[in-house]
N, C-alpha and C positions, 0 to 999 in steps of 0.2 A: 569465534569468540570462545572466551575461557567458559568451562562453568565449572562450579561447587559440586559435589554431596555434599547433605546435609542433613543431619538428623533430625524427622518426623517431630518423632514423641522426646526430646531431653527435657527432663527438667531442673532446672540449676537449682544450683545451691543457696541455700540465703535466701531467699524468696518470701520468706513469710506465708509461706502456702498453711502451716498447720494451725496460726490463727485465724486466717479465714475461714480453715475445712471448720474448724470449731463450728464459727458461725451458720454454716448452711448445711452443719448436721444437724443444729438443733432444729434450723427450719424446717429439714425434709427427714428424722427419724422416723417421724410415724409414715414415709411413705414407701422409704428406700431401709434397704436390711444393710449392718453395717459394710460388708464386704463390697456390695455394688457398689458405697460411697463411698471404699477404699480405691475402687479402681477410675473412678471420675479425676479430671482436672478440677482445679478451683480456678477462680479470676483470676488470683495472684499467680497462680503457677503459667494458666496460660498467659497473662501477660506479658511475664518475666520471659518466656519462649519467644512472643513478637517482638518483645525489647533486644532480644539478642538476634533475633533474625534484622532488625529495622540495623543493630551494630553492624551487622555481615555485612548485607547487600547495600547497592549502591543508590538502589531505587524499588520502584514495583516493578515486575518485569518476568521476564520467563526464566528460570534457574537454568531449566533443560527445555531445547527444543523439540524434542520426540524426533525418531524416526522418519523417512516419509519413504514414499513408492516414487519408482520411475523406471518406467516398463514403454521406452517409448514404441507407438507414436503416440496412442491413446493417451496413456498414463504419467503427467507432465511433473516433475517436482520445480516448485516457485524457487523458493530457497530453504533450508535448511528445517526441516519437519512440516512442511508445507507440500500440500500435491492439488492437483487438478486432474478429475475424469468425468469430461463432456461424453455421458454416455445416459442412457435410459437406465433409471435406477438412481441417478446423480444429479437431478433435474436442480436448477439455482444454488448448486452449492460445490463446498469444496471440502478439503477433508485435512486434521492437524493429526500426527500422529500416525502410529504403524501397529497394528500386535502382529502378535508374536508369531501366528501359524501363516503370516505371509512372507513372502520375500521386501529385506525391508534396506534401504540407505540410508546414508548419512551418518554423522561423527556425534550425535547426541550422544550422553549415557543411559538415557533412559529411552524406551519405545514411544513411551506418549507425553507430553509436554506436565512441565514441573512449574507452577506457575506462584511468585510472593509475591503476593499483592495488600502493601500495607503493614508488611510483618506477619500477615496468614497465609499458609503453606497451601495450594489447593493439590490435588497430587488427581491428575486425571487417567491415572491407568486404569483402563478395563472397566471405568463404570459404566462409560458406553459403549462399548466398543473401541471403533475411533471415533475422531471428536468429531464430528460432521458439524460443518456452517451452513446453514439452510438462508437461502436469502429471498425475501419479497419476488413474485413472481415479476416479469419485466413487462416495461412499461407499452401499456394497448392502446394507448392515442388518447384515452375515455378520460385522462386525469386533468386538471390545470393547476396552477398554483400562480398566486396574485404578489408578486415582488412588491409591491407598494405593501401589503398588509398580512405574509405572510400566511395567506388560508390556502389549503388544499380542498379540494370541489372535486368528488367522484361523479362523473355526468353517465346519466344513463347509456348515451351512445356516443359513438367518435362525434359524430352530426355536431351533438351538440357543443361537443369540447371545443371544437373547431370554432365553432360560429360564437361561442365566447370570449376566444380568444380576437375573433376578428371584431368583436363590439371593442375592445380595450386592450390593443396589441401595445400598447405605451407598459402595460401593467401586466395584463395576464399572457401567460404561456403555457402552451400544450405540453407534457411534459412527455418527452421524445428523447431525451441525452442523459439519461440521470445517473448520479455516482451515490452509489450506497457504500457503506461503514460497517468496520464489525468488529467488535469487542466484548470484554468480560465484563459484568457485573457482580462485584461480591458486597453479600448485605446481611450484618447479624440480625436473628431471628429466636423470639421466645420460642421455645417447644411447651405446649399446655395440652391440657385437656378437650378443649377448641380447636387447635391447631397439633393434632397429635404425630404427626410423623417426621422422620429424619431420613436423610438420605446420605449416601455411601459416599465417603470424601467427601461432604457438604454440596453435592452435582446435583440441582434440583430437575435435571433434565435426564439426567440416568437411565438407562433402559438394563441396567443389568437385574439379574432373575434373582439376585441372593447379595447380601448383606453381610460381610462376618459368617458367611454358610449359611443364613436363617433367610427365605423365599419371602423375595420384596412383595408388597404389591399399591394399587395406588391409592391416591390419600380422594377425601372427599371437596379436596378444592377444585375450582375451575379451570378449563385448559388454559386460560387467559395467565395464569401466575407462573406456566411454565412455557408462554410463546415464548419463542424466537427473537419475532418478528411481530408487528401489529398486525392481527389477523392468522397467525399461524393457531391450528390447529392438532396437529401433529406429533405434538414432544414433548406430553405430560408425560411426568416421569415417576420414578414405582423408588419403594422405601418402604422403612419400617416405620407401623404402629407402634412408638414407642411404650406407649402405657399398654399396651397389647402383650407386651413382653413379659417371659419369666425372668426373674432376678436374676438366673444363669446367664439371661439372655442379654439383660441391658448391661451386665457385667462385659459381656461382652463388647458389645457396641461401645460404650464408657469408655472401656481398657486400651480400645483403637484411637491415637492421638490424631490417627490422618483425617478420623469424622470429624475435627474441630467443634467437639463438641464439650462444654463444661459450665460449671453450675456460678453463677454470679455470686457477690457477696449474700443479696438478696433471699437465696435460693433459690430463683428463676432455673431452669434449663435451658440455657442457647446455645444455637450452632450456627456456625460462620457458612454459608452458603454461597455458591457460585452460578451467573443465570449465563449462559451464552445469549446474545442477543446480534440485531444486525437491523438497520435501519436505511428506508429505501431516502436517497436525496429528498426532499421537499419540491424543488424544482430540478431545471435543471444547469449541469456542469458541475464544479467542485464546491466544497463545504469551505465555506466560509474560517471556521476555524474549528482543529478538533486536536490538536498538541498541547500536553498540556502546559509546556513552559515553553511554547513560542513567543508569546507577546512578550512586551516589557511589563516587568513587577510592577510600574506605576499605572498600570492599566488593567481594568476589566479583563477576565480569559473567561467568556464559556464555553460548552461545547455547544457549538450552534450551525446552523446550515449557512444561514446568512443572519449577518449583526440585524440585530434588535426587531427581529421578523419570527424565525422559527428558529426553538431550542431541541435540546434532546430531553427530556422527562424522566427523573428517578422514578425506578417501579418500587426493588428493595420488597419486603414483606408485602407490597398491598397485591390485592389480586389482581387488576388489571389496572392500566393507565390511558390518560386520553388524550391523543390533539398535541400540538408543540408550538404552542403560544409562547409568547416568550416573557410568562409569569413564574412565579413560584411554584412549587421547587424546581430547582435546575441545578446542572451541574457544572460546577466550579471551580476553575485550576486555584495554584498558588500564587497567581498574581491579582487576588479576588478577596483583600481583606481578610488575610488570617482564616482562609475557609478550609482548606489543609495544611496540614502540618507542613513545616517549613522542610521538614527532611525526605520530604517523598514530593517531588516535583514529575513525576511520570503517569498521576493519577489527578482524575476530577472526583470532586466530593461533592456529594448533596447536600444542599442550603436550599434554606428557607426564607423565608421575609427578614428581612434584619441580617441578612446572611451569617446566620449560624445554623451550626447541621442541622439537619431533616429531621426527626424524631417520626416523622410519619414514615420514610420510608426502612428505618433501620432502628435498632434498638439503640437507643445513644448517641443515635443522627451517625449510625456505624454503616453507613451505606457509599460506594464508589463505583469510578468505572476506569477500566485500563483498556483506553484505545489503539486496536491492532491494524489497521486498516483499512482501504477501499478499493472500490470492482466498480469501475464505469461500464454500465449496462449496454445492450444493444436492445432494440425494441423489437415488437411485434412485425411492423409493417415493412414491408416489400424494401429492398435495397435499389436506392439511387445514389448514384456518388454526387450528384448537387441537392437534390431535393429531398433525401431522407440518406445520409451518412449511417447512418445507424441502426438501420434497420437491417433484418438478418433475411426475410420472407423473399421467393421467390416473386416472379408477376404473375400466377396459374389462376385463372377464373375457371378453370374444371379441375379432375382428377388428377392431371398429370403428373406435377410437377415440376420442377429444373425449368421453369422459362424465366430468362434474366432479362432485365429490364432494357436492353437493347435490343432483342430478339423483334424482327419487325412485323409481330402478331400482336406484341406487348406494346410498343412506342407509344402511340392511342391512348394507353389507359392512364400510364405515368403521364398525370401534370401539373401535380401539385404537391406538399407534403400532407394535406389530407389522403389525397390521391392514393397514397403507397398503402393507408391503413384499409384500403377496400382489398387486400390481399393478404391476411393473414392466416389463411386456413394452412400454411406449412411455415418453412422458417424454425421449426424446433427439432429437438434430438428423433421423439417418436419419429417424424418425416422421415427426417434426414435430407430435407430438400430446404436449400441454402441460395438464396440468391445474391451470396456477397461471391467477391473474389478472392477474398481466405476462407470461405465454407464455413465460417462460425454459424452456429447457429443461437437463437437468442437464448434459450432458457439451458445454455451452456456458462458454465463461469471457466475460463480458459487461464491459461498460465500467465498469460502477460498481452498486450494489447486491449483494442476495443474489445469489450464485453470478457475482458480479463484481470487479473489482478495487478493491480496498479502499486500503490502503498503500502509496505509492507515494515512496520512499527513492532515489528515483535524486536524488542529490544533486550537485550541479556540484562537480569537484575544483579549481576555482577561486574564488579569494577571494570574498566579497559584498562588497560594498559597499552605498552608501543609494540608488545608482541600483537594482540590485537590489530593496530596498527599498522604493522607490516604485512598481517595478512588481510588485509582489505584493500591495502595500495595495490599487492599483487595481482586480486581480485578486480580490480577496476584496470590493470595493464592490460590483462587476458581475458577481461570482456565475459568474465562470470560475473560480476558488479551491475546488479542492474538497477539504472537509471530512474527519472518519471518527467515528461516534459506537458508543456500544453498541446495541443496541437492548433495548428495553423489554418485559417482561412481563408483561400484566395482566390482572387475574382484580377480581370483582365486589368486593373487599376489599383490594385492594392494586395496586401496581402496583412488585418484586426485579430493576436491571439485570440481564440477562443476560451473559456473559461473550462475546457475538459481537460485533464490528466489524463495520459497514458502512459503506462511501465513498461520496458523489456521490449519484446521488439513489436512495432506495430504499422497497420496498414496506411501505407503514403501515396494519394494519388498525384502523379504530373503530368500536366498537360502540357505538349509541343506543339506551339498554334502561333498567329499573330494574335494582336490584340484585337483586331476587324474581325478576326475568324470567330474570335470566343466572344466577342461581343454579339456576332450574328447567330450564334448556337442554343438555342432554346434550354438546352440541357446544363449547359454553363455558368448561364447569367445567375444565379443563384450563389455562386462560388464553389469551390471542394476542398475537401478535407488534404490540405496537400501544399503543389508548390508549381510554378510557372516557367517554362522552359524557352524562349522565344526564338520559335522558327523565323531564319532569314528570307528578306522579304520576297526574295526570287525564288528561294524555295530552293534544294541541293541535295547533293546526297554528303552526310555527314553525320559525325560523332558528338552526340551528345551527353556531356557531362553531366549525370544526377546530381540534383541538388542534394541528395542525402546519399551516406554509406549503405548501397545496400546490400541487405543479408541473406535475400534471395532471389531468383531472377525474375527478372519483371515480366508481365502478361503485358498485353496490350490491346487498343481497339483504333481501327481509325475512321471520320467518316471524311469522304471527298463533298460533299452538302449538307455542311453546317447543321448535324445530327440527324436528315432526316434518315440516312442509315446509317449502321455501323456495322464494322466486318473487327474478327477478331485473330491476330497473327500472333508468331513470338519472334519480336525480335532478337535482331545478333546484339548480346550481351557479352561486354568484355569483365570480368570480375576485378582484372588487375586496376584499368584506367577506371572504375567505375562508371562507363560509359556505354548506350547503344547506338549502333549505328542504322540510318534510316534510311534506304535507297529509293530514290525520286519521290523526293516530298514537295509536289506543288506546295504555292505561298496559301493557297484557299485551304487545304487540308488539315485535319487535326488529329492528335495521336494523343490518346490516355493512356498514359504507361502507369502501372500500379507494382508495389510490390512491397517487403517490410525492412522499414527504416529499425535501429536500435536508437531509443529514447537516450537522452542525455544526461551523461551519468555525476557531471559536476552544475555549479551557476556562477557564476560573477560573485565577489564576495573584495571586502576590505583584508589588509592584514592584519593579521590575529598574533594575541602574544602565543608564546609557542608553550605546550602543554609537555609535548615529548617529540622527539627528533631522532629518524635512523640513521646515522652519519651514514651511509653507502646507497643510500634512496636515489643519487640524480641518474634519471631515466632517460636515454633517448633514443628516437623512432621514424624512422621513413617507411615501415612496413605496412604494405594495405592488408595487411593480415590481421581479424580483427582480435585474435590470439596474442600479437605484437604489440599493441597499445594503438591500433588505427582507432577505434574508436572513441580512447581514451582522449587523443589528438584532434578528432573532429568534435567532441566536446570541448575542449580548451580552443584552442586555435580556430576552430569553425571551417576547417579546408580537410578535402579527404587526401589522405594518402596515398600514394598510388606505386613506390618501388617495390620493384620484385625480385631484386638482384644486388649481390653484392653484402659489405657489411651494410648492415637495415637498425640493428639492435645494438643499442650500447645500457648498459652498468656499470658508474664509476661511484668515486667518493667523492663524497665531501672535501676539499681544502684547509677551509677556511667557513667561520659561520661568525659572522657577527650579531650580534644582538645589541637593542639598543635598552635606554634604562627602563622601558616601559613592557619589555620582553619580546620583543618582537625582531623579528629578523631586518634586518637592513642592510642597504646598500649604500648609506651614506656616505662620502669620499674620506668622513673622516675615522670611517674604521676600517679594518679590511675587507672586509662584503662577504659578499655569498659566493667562492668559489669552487671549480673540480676540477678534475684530473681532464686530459685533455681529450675530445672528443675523436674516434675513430672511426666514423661514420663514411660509407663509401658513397662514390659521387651515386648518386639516384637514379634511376629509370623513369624513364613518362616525366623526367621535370618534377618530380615529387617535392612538395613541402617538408618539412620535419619538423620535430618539437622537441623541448628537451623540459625535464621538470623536476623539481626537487616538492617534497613530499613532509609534512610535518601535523601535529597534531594538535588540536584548542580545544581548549575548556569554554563553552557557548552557553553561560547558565546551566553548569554542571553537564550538558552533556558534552561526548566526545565525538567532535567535527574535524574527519581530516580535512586541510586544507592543501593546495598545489601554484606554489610558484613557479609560473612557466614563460618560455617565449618559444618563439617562432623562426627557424630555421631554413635560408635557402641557401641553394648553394648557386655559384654562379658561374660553375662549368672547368670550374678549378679547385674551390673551396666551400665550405660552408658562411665562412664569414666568422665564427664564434671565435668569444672572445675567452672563455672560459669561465664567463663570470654570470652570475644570476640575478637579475636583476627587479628589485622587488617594489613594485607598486599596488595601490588600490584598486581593484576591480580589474579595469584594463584600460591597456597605454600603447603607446607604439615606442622604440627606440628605431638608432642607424647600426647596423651592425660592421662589422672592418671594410665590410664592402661597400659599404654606401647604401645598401637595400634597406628601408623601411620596414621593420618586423614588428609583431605585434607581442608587449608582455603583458604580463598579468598574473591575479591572485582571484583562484574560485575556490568555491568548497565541494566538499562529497553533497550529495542533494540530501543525501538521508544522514543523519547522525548514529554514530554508528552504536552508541550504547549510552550509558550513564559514569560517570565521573566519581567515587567517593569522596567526600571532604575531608581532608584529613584537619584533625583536632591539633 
């Protein structure tokens, strides 16, 4: 993505700034000597600066990503100024930004992230270091939360959580799978006599030692005004005694435009303040809604976990906040009656009863939040792949460690998803004893997968364009484009999404069984987190196709008696056919193969008028290389790739682009259509699938959605069949292609939007 410099401190011309300074010199002569009032902002001046930054950008959003680390294995970068280090020291968090005396990546301009939110400039270089997100400790079995009435209940013991849950399982749930959230809060704030201190760049979380060169230190409010999180302790942050100060001194501070700090018409002193925060699920799975121009403008948008149960709570100026009832105040997009301004749809705004702003929590009801994010947790308790998915703990009732839940000293104990929370004495970083088969451990926040970062909303507050544009398409060919899908639950008879997101690449369990086998399997009936393979019923030795592309090779376990043991091999793994092969697999036996699928990087979608267009974008691919666009293909088409040989990769142009009067692409017979240059694709290896797609760009409520018109490619031992034409429908369709094969077309979008849109006047 593109970004800007931008200058801090300009103040334009024409402003009216010298009849205001008139005004709150008279208010504040007897308090300020004239030179410190010379170097202060007025309202008018800083106004006039948001007014001109709200003209730049396209939204609230990140100007500059920062920097990030990626020092693998440890040290993971997400995407672009984003990193993860699952290590002691790093316990529930992750980290935005780079300084300077590390080794650092990425195409940012700046080290640390540059952040407009609302027309205020937040500049997070060096107040803290780097930006750390600190997140809610993970979930101990001990919590529940009541989906009929939205209350959370901390119970003294698992015991009891449990035995709650089993009074009123219609209603209550143990909270075990939870997806926490993490974003900015910025909220103006008096500076007084009562409330005397400011902080560096308005970072009410700051840990830096000095100020302007003058040694911070901290204020006499409570840790509660600088958590996190509910209940964090940890991140009260250090600043200056403004009235503490020599004239020389606030001269100083004043003269810096990055403290966003200046004098009201009133004479007030305010500064525009920034809170890091991050909020554990309510229950569990995904949040209900927290975009803030998802919905339709004729609809309600809060930020909420789930509708009309539990909200998020403006904190803004007050010291601490309570509970997330879904009362007043709350926070409210632009499809929420006039509650923010019509030009910044990338932010929720605090409202009050009557829904007009907050005044309680912002000076002017001047309080927001710019949502960056979510991290589907793993929990406390012992890992089972049917009976606790999620948990990270080994099964160790002594010192040891390392004993996984199949281990036949363990079987015994695992037999219920209570069961797995009587094992949490390891499972975290200090151990380093992991009872999953990706070794996550829980109170690690990891790059991608369970108990990793999922949704990734840092969105550029600068316009897209189609250069933009072409390099995300790229990015999604070569499988740096990362995805976010639900994940699946499947039992011998079905296969109900579940309500959890997972990003990037994540852990896939499949079982190779009959349906008799897994129905007789104790360990089974539950379902897993995964997909179903069905051994033939006499049982053979043979290649089985994974249902998903995978990106690493798969472990495995098998029992020949319906769980009561299990032994652990590594099968023969082919990468090309995405297949292993299983020699003498009785019909009675079962095989859990595990290993990590890549989440899916587009969804199903209508056609959209078109925003912008690479005329040279049509794409196509037989390659199982997920570098190739195989991933891309098993996202669209849903069939994995499997050539190895030959031409694999084609790039052509465009033809022909017809558009119809509503802007949109079409194939209607009475224009010319969608056509290209002719396909050079060699016949395939393994029988491969192929796809071919063309690639264009939509304006979605000002943000910018690529979208992919594609179809589906065989070839029939001679040819492919294509016609050279693209054929465009809603969602997804099937056509015949010259050979007579049923292929399937279709229009998806990018899962994520890739920025914001400017309106042009």
């Amino acid at each position: 993505m593109a970004f800007e410099t931008i200058s801090l401190g300009t103040q334009p011309a024409g402003t009216g700034g010298d009849t205001a300074r008139t005004a709150f010199e008279k208010v504040n002569r007897n308090f300020l000597a004239a030179d410190v009032l010379a170097a202060a902002m007025s309202q008018a001046q800083f106004e006039a600066i948001r007014a001109q930054n709200n003209e730049q950008f396209a939204a609230s959003g990140f100007v500059h990503l920062g920097k990030h680390a990626n020092q693998l294995p440890s040290i993971i970068a997400v995407n672009q100024g984003l990193w993860t280090f699952a290590s002691v020291g790093f316990e529930n968090s992750f980290i935005l930004g780079r300084v300077q005396s590390y080794a650092k990546d990425g195409t940012s301009k700046t080290d640390s992230p540059l952040l407009n939110i609302s027309g205020v400039i937040f500049d997070l270089a060096f107040v803290d270091g780097e930006c750390v997100f600190k997140f809610p400790a993970a979930p101990d079995g001990k919590k529940t939360y009541n989906k009929s009435t939205g209350v959370i209940t901390n119970h003294a013991t698992i015991a009891a959580a449990f035995n709650a849950q089993a009074a009123d399982p219609a209603n209550i749930e143990v909270v075990t799978a939870r997806h926490d959230m993490w974003a900015f809060e910025p909220f103006l704030e008096e500076v007084s006599e009562t409330n005397t201190h400011v902080y560096p760049n308005g970072v009410i979380q700051s840990q830096a030692t000095t100020m302007d060169g003058i040694t911070t230190s901290a204020s006499a409010r409570p840790v509660t005004y600088y958590a996190v999180f509910d209940g964090d302790t940890t991140s009260k942050g250090k600043g200056l005694n403004f009235f503490a100060l020599t004239n020389a001194q606030k001269k100083k501070v004043l003269a810096n435009h990055k403290n966003n700090l200046y004098y009201l018409d009133d004479g007030r002193l305010v500064q525009w303040r920034l809170r890091k925060r991050t909020f554990a699920g309510a229950g569990n799975g995904d949040w209900s809604n927290f975009e803030s121009a998802k919905l339709s403008k004729s609809a309600a948008n809060y930020l909420q976990f789930s509708f009309g149960k539990s909200v998020v709570k403006p904190q803004g100026i007050k010291d601490s906040i309570s509970g997330n009832a879904f009362s007043y105040p709350l926070f409210a997009g632009v499809a929420t009656d006039d509650s923010v301004p019509k030009t910044d749809l990338a932010i929720y705004a605090a409202i009050s009863a009557g829904k007009t702003p907050d005044t309680a929590s912002g000076v002017n009801g001047e309080c927001y939040i710019l949502v960056c994010g979510t991290v589907p947790r793993l929990n406390k308790g012992a890992y089972h792949p049917s009976l606790n998915p999620f948990g990270a703990a080994d099964v160790a009732n002594s010192g040891g460690g390392a004993d996984v839940w199949y281990n036949s000293n363990q079987r015994d104990l695992i037999i219920s998803n209570k069961s797995c929370f009587d094992f949490s004495l390891y499972g975290d970083l200090n151990s380093g004893y992991s009872g999953r088969p990706d070794a996550k451990l829980y109170d690690g926040i990891y790059s991608s997968g369970q108990g990793g970062v999922c949704r990734d909303l840092r969105y550029s507050a600068n316009s897209i364009d189609v250069i933009d544009h072409a390099n995300v398409v790229k990015k999604a060919n070569d499988r740096t484009y990362r995805g976010f899908e639900k994940l699946k639950l499947t039992t011998a008879d079905s296969s109900t999404d579940l309500n959890i997101s997972v990003g990037g690449n994540f852990l896939v369990t499949e079982v190779i069984a009959t349906n008799a086998a897994i129905n007789a399997t104790p360990d089974l009936l539950n379902g897993w987190v995964g997909f179903k393979n069905l051994q033939p019923p006499t049982g053979s030795i043979s290649d089985f196709e994974l249902s998903r592309s995978a990106v690493t090779a798969p472990t495995a376990l098998r029992s020949t008696n319906n769980g009561a043991s299990w032994s652990a091999f590594i099968p023969t793994f082919n990468a090309v056919n995405n297949s292993v092969t299983l020699t003498n697999e009785p019909a009675a036996n079962i095989v859990i193969l595990q290993y990590q699928a890549f989440a899916k990087q587009t969804e199903s979608a209508p056609n959209a008028a078109i925003y912008g267009l690479v005329p040279y974008n049509v794409f196509a691919s037989s390659d199982y290389r997920p570098e190739n666009g195989a991933l891309l293909g098993e996202s669209l088409i849903g069939k994995v790739l499997k050539n190895n040989s030959g031409v694999s990769v084609n790039n052509k142009s465009l033809l022909s682009c017809s558009i119809d009067g509503s802007g949109k692409l079409t194939s209607a017979t009475n224009f010319d259509g969608v056509t290209h240059s002719p396909l050079t694709l060699g016949a395939p290896a393994n029988n491969s699938p192929a796809f071919k797609v063309v690639s264009y760009l939509a304006n979605i409520n000002q943000q910018a959605v690529p979208h992919f018109s594609y179809i589906e490619l065989k070839h029939n031992g001679t040819n492919w069949g294509d016609d050279g034409k693209v054929t465009i429908v809603d969602n997804q369709s099937t056509k015949t292609d010259l050979n007579g094969n049923t292929v399937l077309v279709g229009t998806a979008k990018l899962k994520e939007p890739i920025g914001w849109i400017k309106n042009k006047v």
